[in-house]
C-alpha positions in Angstrom: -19.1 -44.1 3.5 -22.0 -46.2 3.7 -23.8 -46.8 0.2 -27.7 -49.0 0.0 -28.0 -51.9 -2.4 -30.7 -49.9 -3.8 -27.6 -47.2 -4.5 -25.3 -49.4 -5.4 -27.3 -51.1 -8.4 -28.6 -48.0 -9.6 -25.1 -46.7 -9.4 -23.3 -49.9 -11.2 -26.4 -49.8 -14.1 -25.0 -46.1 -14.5 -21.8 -47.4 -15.0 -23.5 -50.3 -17.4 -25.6 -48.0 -19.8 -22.1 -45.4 -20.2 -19.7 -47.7 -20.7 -21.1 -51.1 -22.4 -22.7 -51.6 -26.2 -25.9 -50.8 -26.1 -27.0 -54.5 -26.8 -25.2 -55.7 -23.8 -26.4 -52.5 -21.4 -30.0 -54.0 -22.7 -29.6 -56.7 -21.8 -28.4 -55.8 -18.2 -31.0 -53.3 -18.1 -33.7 -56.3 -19.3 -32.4 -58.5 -16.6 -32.8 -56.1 -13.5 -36.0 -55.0 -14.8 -37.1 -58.4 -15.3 -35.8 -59.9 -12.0 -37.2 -56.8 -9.8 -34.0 -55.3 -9.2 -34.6 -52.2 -10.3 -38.0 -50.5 -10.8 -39.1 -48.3 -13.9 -39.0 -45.4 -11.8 -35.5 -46.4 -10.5 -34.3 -46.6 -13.7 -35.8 -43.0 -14.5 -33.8 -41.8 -12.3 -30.7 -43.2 -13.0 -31.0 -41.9 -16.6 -31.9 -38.7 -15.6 -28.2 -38.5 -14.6 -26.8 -39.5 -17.5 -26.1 -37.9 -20.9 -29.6 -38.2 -22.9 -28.2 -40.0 -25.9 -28.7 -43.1 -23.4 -32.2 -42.9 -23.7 -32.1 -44.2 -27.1 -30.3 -47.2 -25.2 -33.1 -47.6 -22.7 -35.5 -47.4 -25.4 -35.4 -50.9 -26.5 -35.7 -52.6 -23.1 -38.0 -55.3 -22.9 -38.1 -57.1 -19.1 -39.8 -59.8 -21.0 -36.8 -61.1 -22.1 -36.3 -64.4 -20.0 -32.1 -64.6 -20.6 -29.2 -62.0 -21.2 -28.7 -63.4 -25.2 -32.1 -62.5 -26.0 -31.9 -58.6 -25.8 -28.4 -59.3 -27.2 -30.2 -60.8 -30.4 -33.2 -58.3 -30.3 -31.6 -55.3 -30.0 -28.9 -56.4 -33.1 -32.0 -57.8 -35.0 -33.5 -53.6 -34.5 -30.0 -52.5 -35.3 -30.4 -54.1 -39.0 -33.9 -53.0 -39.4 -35.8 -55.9 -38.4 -38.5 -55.8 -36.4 -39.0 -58.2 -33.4 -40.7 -58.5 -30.2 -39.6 -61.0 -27.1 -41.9 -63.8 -26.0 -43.9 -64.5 -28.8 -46.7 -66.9 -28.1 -46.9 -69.0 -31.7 -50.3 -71.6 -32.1 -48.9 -75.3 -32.0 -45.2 -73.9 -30.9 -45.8 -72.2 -27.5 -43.6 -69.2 -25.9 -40.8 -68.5 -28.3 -38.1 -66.1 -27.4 -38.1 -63.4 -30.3 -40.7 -63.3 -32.9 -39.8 -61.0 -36.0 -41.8 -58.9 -38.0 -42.0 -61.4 -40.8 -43.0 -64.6 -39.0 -39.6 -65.8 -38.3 -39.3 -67.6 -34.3 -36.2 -67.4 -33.3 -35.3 -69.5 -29.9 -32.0 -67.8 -28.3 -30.7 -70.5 -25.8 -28.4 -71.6 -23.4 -25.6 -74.5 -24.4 -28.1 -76.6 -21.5 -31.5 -76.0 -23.3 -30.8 -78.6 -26.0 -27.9 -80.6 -25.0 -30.2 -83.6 -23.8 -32.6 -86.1 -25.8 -35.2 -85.2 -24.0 -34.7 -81.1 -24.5 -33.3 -81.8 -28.2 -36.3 -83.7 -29.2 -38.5 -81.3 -27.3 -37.7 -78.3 -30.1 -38.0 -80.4 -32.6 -41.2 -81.3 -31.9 -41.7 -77.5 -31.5 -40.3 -77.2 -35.2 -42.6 -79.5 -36.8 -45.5 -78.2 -34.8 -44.7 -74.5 -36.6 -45.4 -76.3 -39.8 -42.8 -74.7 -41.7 -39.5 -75.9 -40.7 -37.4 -72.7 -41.3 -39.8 -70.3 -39.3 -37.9 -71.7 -36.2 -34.4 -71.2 -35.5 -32.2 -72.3 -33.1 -29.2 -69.8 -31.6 -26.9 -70.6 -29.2 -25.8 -67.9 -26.5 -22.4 -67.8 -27.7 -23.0 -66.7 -31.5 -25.6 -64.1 -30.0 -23.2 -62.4 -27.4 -19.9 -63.5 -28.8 -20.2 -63.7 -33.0 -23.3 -61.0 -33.9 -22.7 -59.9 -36.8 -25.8 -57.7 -37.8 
């Protein structure tokens, strides 16, 4: 039997949304929607199949996120009550990954992002330019996916 990549990603983000947390099926979900795998209407359709309580899942999809660890972070951030919205623009700071409800600019990034002088110093010239120096943070991919403790 013959199945389309069109199929076979709707069928495997099926498989995603049932079977996953629901911060990492957001982030999937993020990612295709982001990268034009998957349409909005595609995605309708694949949760019309599904048991309705995933809707709730689908909910808090954002294809603005520009990395898996950010729906990862923004999804546990709405699990404890906070507010937040990806790809904040912030005067003096730029694009910011997630932006909470109370000002806070949280930058959810890669091990590569800040590994070099040039990157390092780069955010920390972001930090400065926020004016207050704890309404940036810094979190690495690994504590995002790996240690979230909400």
């Amino acid at each position: 039997m013959h199945c389309s990549t069109r199929t076979a990603r709707e069928e495997a983000l099926g498989h995603v949304l049932t079977c996953q947390r629901a911060e990492f099926a957001v982030a999937v979900v993020d990612s295709c929607l982001h990268v034009r795998l998957i349409d909005p209407a595609a995605l309708a359709d694949v949760l019309s199949r599904l048991p309705r309580r995933l809707s709730r899942v689908v909910r808090l999809t954002d294809p603005r996120a520009g990395s898996g660890p950010e729906p990862v972070t923004r999804v546990g951030l709405t699990i404890a009550g906070i507010e937040c919205e990806p790809q904040v623009k912030s005067p003096g700071v730029g694009r910011v990954d997630v932006g909470t409800d109370d000002g806070a600019l949280l930058d959810v990034d890669g091990r590569q992002r800040d590994d070099d002088a040039t990157s390092f110093e780069r955010g920390r010239h972001r930090d400065r330019a926020a004016g207050v120096p704890a309404s940036r943070a810094c979190i690495r991919r690994r504590h995002a996916v790996l240690r979230w403790e909400a």
